[in-house]
C-alpha positions as CSV (number, residue, x, y, z in Angstrom):
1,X,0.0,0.0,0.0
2,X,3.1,2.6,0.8
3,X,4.9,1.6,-2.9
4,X,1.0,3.0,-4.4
5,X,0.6,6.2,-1.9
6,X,4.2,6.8,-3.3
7,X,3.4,6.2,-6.8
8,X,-0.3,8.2,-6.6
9,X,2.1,11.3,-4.6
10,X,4.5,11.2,-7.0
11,X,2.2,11.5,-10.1
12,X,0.2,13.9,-7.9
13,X,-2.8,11.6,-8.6
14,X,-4.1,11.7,-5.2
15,X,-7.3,13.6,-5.9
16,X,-7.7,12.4,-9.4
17,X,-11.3,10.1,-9.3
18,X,-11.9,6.7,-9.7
19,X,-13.9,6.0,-12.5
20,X,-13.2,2.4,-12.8
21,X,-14.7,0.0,-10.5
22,X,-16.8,-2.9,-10.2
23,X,-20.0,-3.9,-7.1
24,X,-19.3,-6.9,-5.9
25,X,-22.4,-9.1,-5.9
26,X,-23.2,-12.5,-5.3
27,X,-26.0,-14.9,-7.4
28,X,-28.4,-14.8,-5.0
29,X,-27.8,-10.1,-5.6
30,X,-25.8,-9.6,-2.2
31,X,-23.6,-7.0,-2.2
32,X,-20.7,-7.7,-0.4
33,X,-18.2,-4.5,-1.8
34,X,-16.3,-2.9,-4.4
35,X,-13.0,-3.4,-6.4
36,X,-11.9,-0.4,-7.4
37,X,-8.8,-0.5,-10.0
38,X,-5.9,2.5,-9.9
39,X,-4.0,2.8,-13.0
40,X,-0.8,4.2,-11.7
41,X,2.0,4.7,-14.8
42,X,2.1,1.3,-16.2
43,X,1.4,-0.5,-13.2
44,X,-2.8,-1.6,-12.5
45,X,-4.1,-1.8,-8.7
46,X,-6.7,-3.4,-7.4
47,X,-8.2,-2.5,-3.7
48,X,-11.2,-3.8,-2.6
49,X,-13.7,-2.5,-0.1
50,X,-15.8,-4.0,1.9
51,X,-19.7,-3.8,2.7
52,X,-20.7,-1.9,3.9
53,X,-18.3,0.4,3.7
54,X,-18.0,1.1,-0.1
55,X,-21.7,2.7,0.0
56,X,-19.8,5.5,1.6
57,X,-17.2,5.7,-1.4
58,X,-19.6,6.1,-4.3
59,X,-22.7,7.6,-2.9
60,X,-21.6,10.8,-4.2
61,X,-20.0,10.4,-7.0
62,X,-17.1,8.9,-8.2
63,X,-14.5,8.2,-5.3
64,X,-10.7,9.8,-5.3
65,X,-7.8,7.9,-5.2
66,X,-7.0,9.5,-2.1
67,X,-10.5,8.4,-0.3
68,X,-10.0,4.6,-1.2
69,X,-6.1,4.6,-0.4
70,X,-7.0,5.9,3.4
71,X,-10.0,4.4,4.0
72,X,-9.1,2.4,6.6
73,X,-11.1,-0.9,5.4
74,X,-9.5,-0.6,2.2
75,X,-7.5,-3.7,1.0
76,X,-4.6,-3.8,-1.3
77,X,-4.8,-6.7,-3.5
78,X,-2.1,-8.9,-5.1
């Protein structure tokens, strides 16, 4: 997570929003979160967020990189 704060500082993308993300939903029409992908340079992140904490995120609007990086549910995946 500190190598993509770095990266997002460094290409002072911080505040830039996250249009590209995905619910994630069950079969049965669950929600259990979000993925949201950060395309940093020529390197792709993915950072999932948990329900019900991603309703927070996107309820107005599109998110910031910023937002999703410090939100302390947020999880970096590999």
């Amino acid at each position: 997570m500190e190598k993509l704060l770095k990266s997002l500082v460094e290409n002072k993308m911080l505040n830039q929003p996250i249009s590209k993300f995905i619910l994630l939903i069950d079969e049965q029409g669950k929600e259990h979160g979000a993925l949201f992908f950060i395309e940093v340079g020529k390197r792709n992140y993915k950072l999932t967020v948990p329900h019900p904490h991603h309703i927070a995120l996107i309820k107005n609007g599109l998110p910031t990189a910023k937002q999703i990086v410090y939100h302390q549910e947020a999880m970096l995946l590999k």
